[in-house]
N, C-alpha and C positions, 0 to 999 in steps of 0.2 A: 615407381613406388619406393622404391629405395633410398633414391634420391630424396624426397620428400621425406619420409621418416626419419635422414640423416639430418637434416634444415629443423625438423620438430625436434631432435634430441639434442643437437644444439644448441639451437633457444633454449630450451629447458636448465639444461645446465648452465649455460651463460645467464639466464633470466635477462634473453635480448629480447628487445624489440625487430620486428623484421618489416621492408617495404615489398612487395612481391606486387610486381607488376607481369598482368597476364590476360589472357582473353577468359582462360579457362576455367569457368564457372566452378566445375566438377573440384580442380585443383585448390581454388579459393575455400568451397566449402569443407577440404580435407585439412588447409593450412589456418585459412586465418578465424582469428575471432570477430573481427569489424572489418567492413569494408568499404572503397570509396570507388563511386563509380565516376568514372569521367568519360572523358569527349571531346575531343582539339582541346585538350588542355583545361577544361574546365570539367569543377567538382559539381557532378550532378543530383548525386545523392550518398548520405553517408550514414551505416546504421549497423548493428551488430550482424554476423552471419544469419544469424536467423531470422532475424525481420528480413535481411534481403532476399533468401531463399524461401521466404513463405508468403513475405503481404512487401515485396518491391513497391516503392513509391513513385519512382519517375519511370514513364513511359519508355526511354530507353535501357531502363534497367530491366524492364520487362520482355523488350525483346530480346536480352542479351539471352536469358537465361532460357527463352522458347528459342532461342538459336544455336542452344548448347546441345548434344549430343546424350543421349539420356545412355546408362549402362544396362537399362532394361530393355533396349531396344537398339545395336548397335547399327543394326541395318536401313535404321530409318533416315529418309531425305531431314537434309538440316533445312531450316523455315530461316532463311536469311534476315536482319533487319530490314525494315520495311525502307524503302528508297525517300518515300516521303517525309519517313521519320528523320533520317538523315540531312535530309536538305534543311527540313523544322529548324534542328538542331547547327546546322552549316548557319543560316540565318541568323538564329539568337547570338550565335558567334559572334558575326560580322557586325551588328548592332551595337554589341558590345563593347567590341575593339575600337569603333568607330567614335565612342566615347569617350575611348583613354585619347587619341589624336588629336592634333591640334586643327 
C-alpha cells in the first residue's frame, strides 16, 4: 500500500503519465484511470477503469478479473483462465503473425 500511494503522489505532483504493467486487477483498479488489456503482445481491449471493472468487453478481460482474488474473500480458490480461452487466443496470435511474414 505504501508503495502505491508513493507512485499516486508522485504522478500528482509531477502531473505524470504512468505505464504500470501488472496482472493485478485489484492494484490496476487502485492506480490507474484507463486501462489496456493484452495478451502475447497484443491490445485486446482498452477502456476506462470503470468500464473494465464493471461491463469488461473481451472475453479475456473477463476472465482476468474472475481470476483475480477478491479482498472479501481471501480464502477463496482462484478460477484460473479457462485453457481454452488461451489456446483461442494463442491462435488469433499466430494467424496474425502469419500475415506480417513473407
Amino acid at each position: 500500500k505504501q508503495i502505491l500511494k508513493m507512485i499516486a503522489a508522485l504522478q500528482a505532483r509531477h502531473g505524470t503519465t504512468m505505464l504500470f504493467v501488472t496482472h493485478d486487477m485489484g492494484v490496476v483498479a487502485r492506480v490507474c484511470q484507463s486501462v489496456s488489456v493484452l495478451h502475447g503482445g497484443r491490445m485486446l481491449e482498452t477502456a476506462d477503469i470503470e468500464t473494465i471493472l464493471t461491463a469488461p468487453a473481451h472475453p479475456y478481460t473477463r476472465a482476468l478479473l474472475a481470476a483475480s482474488p477478491r479482498h472479501t474473500d481471501p480464502q477463496a480458490t482462484l478460477k484460473p483462465v479457462p485453457e481454452a480461452l488461451i489456446q483461442a487466443l494463442n491462435a488469433e496470435a499466430a494467424q496474425e503473425d502469419a500475415q506480417w511474414r513473407p
